[in-house]
C-alpha positions as CSV (number, residue, x, y, z in Angstrom):
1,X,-0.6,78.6,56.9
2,X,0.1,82.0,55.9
3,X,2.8,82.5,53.0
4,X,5.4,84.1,55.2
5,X,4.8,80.9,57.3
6,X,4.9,78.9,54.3
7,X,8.4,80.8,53.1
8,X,9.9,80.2,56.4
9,X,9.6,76.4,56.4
10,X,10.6,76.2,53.6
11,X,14.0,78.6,54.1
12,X,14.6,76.4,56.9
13,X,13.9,73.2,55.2
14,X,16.5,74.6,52.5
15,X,18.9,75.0,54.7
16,X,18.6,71.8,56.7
17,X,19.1,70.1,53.0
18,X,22.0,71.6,52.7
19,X,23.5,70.4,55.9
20,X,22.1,66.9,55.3
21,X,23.2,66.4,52.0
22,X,26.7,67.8,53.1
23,X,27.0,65.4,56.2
24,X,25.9,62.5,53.6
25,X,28.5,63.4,51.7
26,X,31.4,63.1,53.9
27,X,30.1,60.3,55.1
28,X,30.3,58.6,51.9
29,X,33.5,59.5,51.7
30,X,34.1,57.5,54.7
31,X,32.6,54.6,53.5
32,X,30.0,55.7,56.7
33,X,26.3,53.9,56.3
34,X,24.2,57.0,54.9
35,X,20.4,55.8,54.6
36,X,19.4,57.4,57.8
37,X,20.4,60.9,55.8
38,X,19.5,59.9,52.5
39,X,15.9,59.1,54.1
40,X,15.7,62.3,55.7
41,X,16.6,64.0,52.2
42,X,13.7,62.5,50.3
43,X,11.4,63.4,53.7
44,X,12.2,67.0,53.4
45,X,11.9,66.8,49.5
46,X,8.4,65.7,49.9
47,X,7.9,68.4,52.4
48,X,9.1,71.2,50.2
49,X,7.0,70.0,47.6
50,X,4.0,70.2,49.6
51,X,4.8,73.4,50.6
52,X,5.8,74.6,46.9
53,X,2.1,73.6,46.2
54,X,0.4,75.6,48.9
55,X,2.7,78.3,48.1
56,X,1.4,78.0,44.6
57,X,-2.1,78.5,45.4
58,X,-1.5,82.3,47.0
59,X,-0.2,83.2,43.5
């Protein structure tokens, strides 16, 4: 993967977070079952990680 690749994943993992973590919310709020987006928060927190890593290794 090339950084700009890298960069863009991860922009776009950013912003899918962001809309997760907001649906999660309100859903809480609702007293709505949440795991399915709280497991899909910690999948993309791993994924930035790994990304963070590689991203890392180009500096």
């Amino acid at each position: 993967m090339t950084k700009k690749e890298i960069e863009a994943e991860l922009a776009e993992l950013k912003a899918d977070y962001s809309r997760i973590q907001g649906d999660v919310e309100k859903a809480t709020s609702f007293s709505v079952d949440t795991s399915a987006g709280e497991k899909r928060l910690i999948e993309i927190e791993d994924r930035m990680k790994q990304l963070n890593r590689q991203l890392d290794d180009f500096a």
